[in-house]
N, C-alpha and C positions, 0 to 999 in steps of 0.2 A: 675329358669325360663328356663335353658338350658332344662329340662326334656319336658318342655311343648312347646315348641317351636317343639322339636324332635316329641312328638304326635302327632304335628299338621302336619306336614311334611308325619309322616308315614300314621293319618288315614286322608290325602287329598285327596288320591284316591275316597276314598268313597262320601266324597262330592261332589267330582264331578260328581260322576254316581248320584247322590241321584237329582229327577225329583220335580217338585212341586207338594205338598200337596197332596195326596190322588190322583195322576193324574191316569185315567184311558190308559191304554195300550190297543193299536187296538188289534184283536185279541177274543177279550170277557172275561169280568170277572177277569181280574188281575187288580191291584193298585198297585205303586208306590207310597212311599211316606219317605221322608228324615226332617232333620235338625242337628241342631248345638245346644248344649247348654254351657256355660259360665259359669263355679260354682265357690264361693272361697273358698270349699274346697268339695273333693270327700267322703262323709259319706256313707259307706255303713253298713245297718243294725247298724246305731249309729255309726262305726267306722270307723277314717278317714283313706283311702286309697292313699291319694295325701299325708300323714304329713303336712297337713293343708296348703297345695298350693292352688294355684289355675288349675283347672283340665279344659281341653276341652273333649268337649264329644259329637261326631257325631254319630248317627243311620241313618239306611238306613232299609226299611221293605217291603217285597212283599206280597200282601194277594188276596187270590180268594172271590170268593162271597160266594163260598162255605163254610168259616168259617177256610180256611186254611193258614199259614203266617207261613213267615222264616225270618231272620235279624242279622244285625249285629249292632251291639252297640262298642264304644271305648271311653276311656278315659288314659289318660298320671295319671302314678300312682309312690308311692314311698315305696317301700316296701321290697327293700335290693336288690343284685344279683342274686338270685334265679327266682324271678321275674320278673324283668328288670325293663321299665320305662312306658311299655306299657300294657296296659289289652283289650283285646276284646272281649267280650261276644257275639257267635255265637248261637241263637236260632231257635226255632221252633216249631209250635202248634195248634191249633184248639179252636175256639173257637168260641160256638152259644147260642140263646135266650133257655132257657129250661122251660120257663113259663115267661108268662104277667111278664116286669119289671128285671126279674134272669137272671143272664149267667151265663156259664159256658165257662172257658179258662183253659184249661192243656197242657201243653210244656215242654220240655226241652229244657237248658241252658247248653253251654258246656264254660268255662273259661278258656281261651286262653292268654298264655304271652310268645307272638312271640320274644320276646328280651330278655328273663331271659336265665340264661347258664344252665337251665335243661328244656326249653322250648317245649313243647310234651314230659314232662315227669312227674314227681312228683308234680314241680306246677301248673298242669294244673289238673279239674275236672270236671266232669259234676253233673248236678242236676236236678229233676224232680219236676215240679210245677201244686202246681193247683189252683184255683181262684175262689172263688165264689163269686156276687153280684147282690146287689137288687135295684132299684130305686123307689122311693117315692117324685115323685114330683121332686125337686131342688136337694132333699136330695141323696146321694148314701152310702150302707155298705155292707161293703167287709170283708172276711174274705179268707186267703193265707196260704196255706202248702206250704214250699219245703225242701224235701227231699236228700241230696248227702249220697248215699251209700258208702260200703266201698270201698274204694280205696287208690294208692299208699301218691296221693296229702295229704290226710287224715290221713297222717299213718296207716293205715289198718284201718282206722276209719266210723263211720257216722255220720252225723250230722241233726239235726231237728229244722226248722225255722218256726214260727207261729205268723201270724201279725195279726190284726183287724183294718179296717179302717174307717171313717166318712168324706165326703167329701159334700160340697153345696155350690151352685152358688149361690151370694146375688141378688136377681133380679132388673132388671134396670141396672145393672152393668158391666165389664169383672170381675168382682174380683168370684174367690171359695176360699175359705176354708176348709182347712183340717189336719186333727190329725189322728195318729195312733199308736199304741202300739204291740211289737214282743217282743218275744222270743226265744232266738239263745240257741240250748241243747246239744252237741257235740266235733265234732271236729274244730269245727272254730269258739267256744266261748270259747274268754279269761276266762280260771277259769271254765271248763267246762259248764257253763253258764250264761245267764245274761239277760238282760230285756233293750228295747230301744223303745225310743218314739218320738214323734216330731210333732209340730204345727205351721201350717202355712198361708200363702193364696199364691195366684197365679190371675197375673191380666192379660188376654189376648187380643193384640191390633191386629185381623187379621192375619199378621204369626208371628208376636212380643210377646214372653211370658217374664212377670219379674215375678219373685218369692222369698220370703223371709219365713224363718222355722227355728225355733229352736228345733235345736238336742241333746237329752242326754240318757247316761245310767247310768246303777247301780253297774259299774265295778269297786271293790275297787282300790285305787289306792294305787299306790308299794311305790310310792316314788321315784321316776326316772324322772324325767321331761321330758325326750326321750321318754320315754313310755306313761306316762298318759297323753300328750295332744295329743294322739289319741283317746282319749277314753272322753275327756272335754267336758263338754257341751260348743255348738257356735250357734254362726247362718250363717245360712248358704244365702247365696244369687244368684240368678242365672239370669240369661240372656238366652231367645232362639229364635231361628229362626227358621221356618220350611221352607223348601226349597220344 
Protein backbone atom coordinates (compact mmCIF):
# COMPACT_ATOMS: atom_id res chain seq x y z
CA UNK A 1 0.00 0.00 0.00
CA UNK A 2 3.17 2.22 0.68
CA UNK A 3 3.23 2.43 -3.38
CA UNK A 4 -0.21 3.75 -3.61
CA UNK A 5 -0.34 6.07 -1.11
CA UNK A 6 3.14 7.62 -2.81
CA UNK A 7 0.83 7.76 -6.24
CA UNK A 8 -1.54 9.53 -4.73
CA UNK A 9 0.61 12.02 -3.20
CA UNK A 10 2.67 12.49 -6.47
CA UNK A 11 -0.51 12.59 -9.03
CA UNK A 12 -2.50 15.18 -6.47
CA UNK A 13 -1.44 17.92 -8.28
CA UNK A 14 -3.41 16.90 -11.12
CA UNK A 15 -6.46 16.61 -9.20
CA UNK A 16 -6.48 19.43 -8.05
CA UNK A 17 -6.14 21.42 -11.40
CA UNK A 18 -8.66 18.84 -12.88
CA UNK A 19 -12.17 21.37 -13.17
CA UNK A 20 -15.69 19.51 -13.45
CA UNK A 21 -16.90 17.39 -16.22
CA UNK A 22 -16.43 18.76 -19.64
CA UNK A 23 -16.47 22.34 -17.90
CA UNK A 24 -16.32 24.87 -20.67
CA UNK A 25 -13.27 27.57 -20.22
CA UNK A 26 -14.17 31.40 -21.05
CA UNK A 27 -12.28 32.16 -23.94
CA UNK A 28 -14.11 29.78 -26.67
CA UNK A 29 -13.99 26.43 -27.63
CA UNK A 30 -11.74 24.57 -24.86
CA UNK A 31 -13.08 21.97 -22.29
CA UNK A 32 -11.77 20.87 -19.07
CA UNK A 33 -12.43 17.88 -18.01
CA UNK A 34 -10.83 15.46 -14.87
CA UNK A 35 -11.45 12.43 -12.60
CA UNK A 36 -10.29 9.67 -10.29
CA UNK A 37 -10.60 6.07 -10.91
CA UNK A 38 -10.17 3.15 -8.05
CA UNK A 39 -9.15 -0.22 -9.64
CA UNK A 40 -8.11 -3.49 -7.68
CA UNK A 41 -5.84 -4.11 -9.85
CA UNK A 42 -3.94 -2.16 -12.97
CA UNK A 43 -4.44 -4.67 -16.20
CA UNK A 44 -2.94 -3.36 -18.98
CA UNK A 45 -3.50 -5.14 -22.41
CA UNK A 46 -4.42 -8.30 -19.93
CA UNK A 47 -1.35 -7.75 -17.87
CA UNK A 48 -1.13 -6.57 -14.51
CA UNK A 49 0.87 -3.56 -13.86
CA UNK A 50 0.18 -2.89 -10.14
CA UNK A 51 1.27 -6.96 -9.25
CA UNK A 52 -2.36 -7.21 -8.57
CA UNK A 53 -2.64 -3.99 -6.07
CA UNK A 54 -4.85 -1.99 -6.00
CA UNK A 55 -3.85 1.12 -8.42
CA UNK A 56 -5.36 5.02 -8.28
CA UNK A 57 -5.59 6.39 -11.52
CA UNK A 58 -6.31 10.26 -12.14
CA UNK A 59 -6.64 11.87 -15.88
CA UNK A 60 -6.96 15.36 -16.61
CA UNK A 61 -7.93 16.20 -20.62
CA UNK A 62 -8.06 19.55 -22.50
CA UNK A 63 -9.94 19.43 -25.92
CA UNK A 64 -11.08 22.25 -28.49
CA UNK A 65 -14.29 21.98 -30.53
CA UNK A 66 -12.00 21.53 -33.06
CA UNK A 67 -11.58 17.85 -32.51
CA UNK A 68 -8.10 18.56 -30.84
CA UNK A 69 -7.04 17.15 -27.06
CA UNK A 70 -3.95 16.69 -24.84
CA UNK A 71 -3.83 14.84 -21.33
CA UNK A 72 -2.51 13.12 -18.77
CA UNK A 73 -3.41 10.00 -17.19
CA UNK A 74 -1.38 8.19 -13.88
CA UNK A 75 -1.50 5.25 -12.00
CA UNK A 76 0.92 3.91 -8.85
CA UNK A 77 2.43 0.73 -10.76
CA UNK A 78 4.78 -2.21 -9.54
CA UNK A 79 7.21 -3.29 -12.01
CA UNK A 80 10.81 -3.47 -10.39
CA UNK A 81 13.42 -0.23 -10.11
CA UNK A 82 13.70 0.62 -13.67
CA UNK A 83 10.33 1.68 -13.49
CA UNK A 84 9.75 3.01 -10.22
CA UNK A 85 6.10 3.07 -8.55
CA UNK A 86 4.69 5.69 -10.81
CA UNK A 87 3.41 5.55 -14.59
CA UNK A 88 2.07 8.69 -16.39
CA UNK A 89 0.85 8.50 -19.69
CA UNK A 90 1.29 11.94 -21.41
CA UNK A 91 -1.15 12.15 -24.67
CA UNK A 92 -2.31 13.86 -27.49
CA UNK A 93 -4.69 13.76 -30.79
CA UNK A 94 -7.49 14.58 -32.99
CA UNK A 95 -10.29 13.33 -33.30
CA UNK A 96 -13.68 13.84 -35.55
CA UNK A 97 -17.07 12.30 -37.15
CA UNK A 98 -15.84 10.99 -40.62
CA UNK A 99 -19.37 9.73 -41.64
CA UNK A 100 -23.11 9.36 -40.07
CA UNK A 101 -22.37 7.39 -36.75
CA UNK A 102 -17.79 6.69 -37.59
CA UNK A 103 -14.99 8.47 -35.95
CA UNK A 104 -12.14 8.71 -36.29
CA UNK A 105 -9.38 9.32 -33.17
CA UNK A 106 -5.32 9.26 -33.93
CA UNK A 107 -2.80 10.30 -31.08
CA UNK A 108 0.09 9.64 -29.45
CA UNK A 109 1.04 8.36 -26.12
CA UNK A 110 4.30 8.94 -24.70
CA UNK A 111 4.86 6.51 -21.23
CA UNK A 112 6.49 8.32 -18.57
CA UNK A 113 7.96 6.68 -15.17
CA UNK A 114 9.15 9.85 -13.31
CA UNK A 115 10.43 7.64 -10.41
CA UNK A 116 12.32 4.67 -12.06
CA UNK A 117 16.37 5.17 -11.87
CA UNK A 118 16.45 5.18 -15.76
CA UNK A 119 13.50 7.59 -16.00
CA UNK A 120 13.67 9.62 -19.46
CA UNK A 121 15.48 6.94 -20.62
CA UNK A 122 15.15 3.35 -21.56
CA UNK A 123 11.83 2.77 -19.67
CA UNK A 124 10.07 5.29 -21.08
CA UNK A 125 8.47 5.10 -24.87
CA UNK A 126 6.08 6.53 -26.99
CA UNK A 127 3.26 5.04 -29.25
CA UNK A 128 1.15 5.95 -32.09
CA UNK A 129 -2.66 5.09 -32.15
CA UNK A 130 -5.43 4.99 -34.11
CA UNK A 131 -9.21 4.28 -33.36
CA UNK A 132 -11.83 3.64 -35.45
CA UNK A 133 -15.88 3.51 -34.51
CA UNK A 134 -19.24 3.00 -35.55
CA UNK A 135 -22.54 3.49 -33.61
CA UNK A 136 -25.85 1.67 -34.25
CA UNK A 137 -28.14 2.63 -32.07
CA UNK A 138 -27.19 1.68 -28.25
CA UNK A 139 -24.65 -0.60 -29.92
CA UNK A 140 -20.85 0.88 -30.41
CA UNK A 141 -17.68 -1.21 -32.60
CA UNK A 142 -14.51 -0.25 -32.40
CA UNK A 143 -11.48 -1.45 -33.81
CA UNK A 144 -7.58 -0.03 -32.45
CA UNK A 145 -3.95 -0.13 -33.83
CA UNK A 146 -1.19 1.01 -31.85
CA UNK A 147 1.94 1.19 -33.03
CA UNK A 148 5.68 1.70 -30.69
CA UNK A 149 8.40 1.88 -33.10
CA UNK A 150 11.86 1.14 -32.51
CA UNK A 151 13.21 2.39 -29.71
CA UNK A 152 15.78 2.22 -26.76
CA UNK A 153 12.68 1.15 -24.05
CA UNK A 154 12.06 -1.68 -26.74
CA UNK A 155 15.40 -2.94 -27.07
CA UNK A 156 15.69 -1.67 -30.54
CA UNK A 157 12.45 -3.23 -31.01
CA UNK A 158 8.68 -2.69 -32.20
CA UNK A 159 5.68 -3.67 -31.11
CA UNK A 160 1.98 -4.02 -32.65
CA UNK A 161 -1.21 -3.97 -30.58
CA UNK A 162 -4.76 -4.78 -32.25
CA UNK A 163 -7.89 -4.75 -30.24
CA UNK A 164 -11.73 -5.07 -31.35
CA UNK A 165 -14.34 -3.84 -29.25
CA UNK A 166 -18.34 -4.30 -28.67
CA UNK A 167 -19.83 -2.02 -26.37
CA UNK A 168 -24.08 -1.18 -25.33
CA UNK A 169 -26.00 0.72 -23.06
CA UNK A 170 -29.00 -1.52 -21.70
CA UNK A 171 -31.84 1.03 -22.20
CA UNK A 172 -33.92 2.29 -19.19
CA UNK A 173 -30.82 1.85 -17.36
CA UNK A 174 -26.90 3.35 -16.23
CA UNK A 175 -25.56 -0.15 -17.01
CA UNK A 176 -23.21 -0.70 -20.62
CA UNK A 177 -21.72 -3.54 -21.46
CA UNK A 178 -18.80 -4.45 -23.01
CA UNK A 179 -16.15 -7.05 -24.40
CA UNK A 180 -13.20 -6.95 -26.34
CA UNK A 181 -10.35 -9.05 -27.69
CA UNK A 182 -6.30 -7.65 -28.65
CA UNK A 183 -3.47 -8.84 -29.79
CA UNK A 184 -0.02 -7.72 -28.42
CA UNK A 185 3.04 -8.81 -31.47
CA UNK A 186 6.47 -7.42 -30.33
CA UNK A 187 8.30 -6.16 -27.89
CA UNK A 188 6.11 -5.78 -25.02
CA UNK A 189 4.42 -9.44 -25.48
CA UNK A 190 5.47 -11.94 -23.21
CA UNK A 191 6.62 -14.74 -25.49
CA UNK A 192 6.68 -12.43 -28.44
CA UNK A 193 3.04 -12.59 -28.44
CA UNK A 194 -0.32 -13.24 -27.16
CA UNK A 195 -3.91 -12.68 -27.31
CA UNK A 196 -6.21 -10.79 -24.23
CA UNK A 197 -9.66 -10.33 -23.76
CA UNK A 198 -12.24 -9.01 -21.24
CA UNK A 199 -16.00 -8.69 -20.40
CA UNK A 200 -17.72 -6.42 -18.51
CA UNK A 201 -20.43 -3.74 -17.66
CA UNK A 202 -20.16 -0.30 -16.19
CA UNK A 203 -23.11 1.37 -14.42
CA UNK A 204 -23.03 5.19 -14.47
CA UNK A 205 -24.57 7.41 -11.39
CA UNK A 206 -24.01 11.21 -12.73
CA UNK A 207 -20.23 11.53 -12.08
CA UNK A 208 -20.12 8.02 -10.05
CA UNK A 209 -18.99 5.13 -12.34
CA UNK A 210 -18.79 1.40 -10.79
CA UNK A 211 -17.40 -1.14 -13.18
CA UNK A 212 -16.67 -4.89 -12.86
CA UNK A 213 -14.62 -7.21 -16.05
CA UNK A 214 -13.03 -10.06 -16.19
CA UNK A 215 -9.65 -10.12 -17.71
CA UNK A 216 -7.54 -13.09 -19.29
CA UNK A 217 -4.88 -14.22 -21.75
CA UNK A 218 -3.33 -16.90 -23.51
CA UNK A 219 0.15 -16.63 -21.93
CA UNK A 220 1.60 -19.92 -21.11
CA UNK A 221 2.48 -20.13 -17.83
CA UNK A 222 6.46 -20.65 -16.49
CA UNK A 223 5.70 -21.96 -13.46
CA UNK A 224 6.86 -19.02 -11.15
CA UNK A 225 3.96 -17.84 -9.24
CA UNK A 226 5.82 -14.33 -9.20
CA UNK A 227 5.32 -14.21 -12.77
CA UNK A 228 2.08 -15.89 -13.82
CA UNK A 229 -0.26 -13.93 -11.64
CA UNK A 230 0.52 -11.10 -13.74
CA UNK A 231 -0.79 -12.60 -16.49
CA UNK A 232 -4.08 -14.83 -14.35
CA UNK A 233 -7.17 -14.38 -15.24
CA UNK A 234 -9.34 -11.81 -12.42
CA UNK A 235 -11.65 -9.45 -12.09
CA UNK A 236 -11.19 -6.63 -11.96
CA UNK A 237 -13.40 -3.92 -10.17
CA UNK A 238 -13.24 -0.16 -10.22
CA UNK A 239 -14.75 2.88 -8.72
CA UNK A 240 -14.75 6.62 -10.62
CA UNK A 241 -15.44 10.02 -10.05
CA UNK A 242 -15.22 12.59 -12.62
CA UNK A 243 -14.43 15.91 -11.26
Amino acid sequence: MTRLFAAALFLSPMLAAAPAAAQEVPGGGIDLSGGVDLVSDYRYRGLSLSDRDVAVQPTITVSHDSGFYAGAWGSNIDRGAAYGDVEVDLYGGYETEIASGTRLDVGLTYYWHPGGDKAFGPSDHGEATARLSYMLGPVEASGRVAYAWDQAALGSADNLYLNLGLSAGIPNTPVTLAASIGRSDGALAPGGDYLDWSIGAKANFDRLTLGLKYVDTDIRKTGVKAIDRRYDATVVASVGLAF
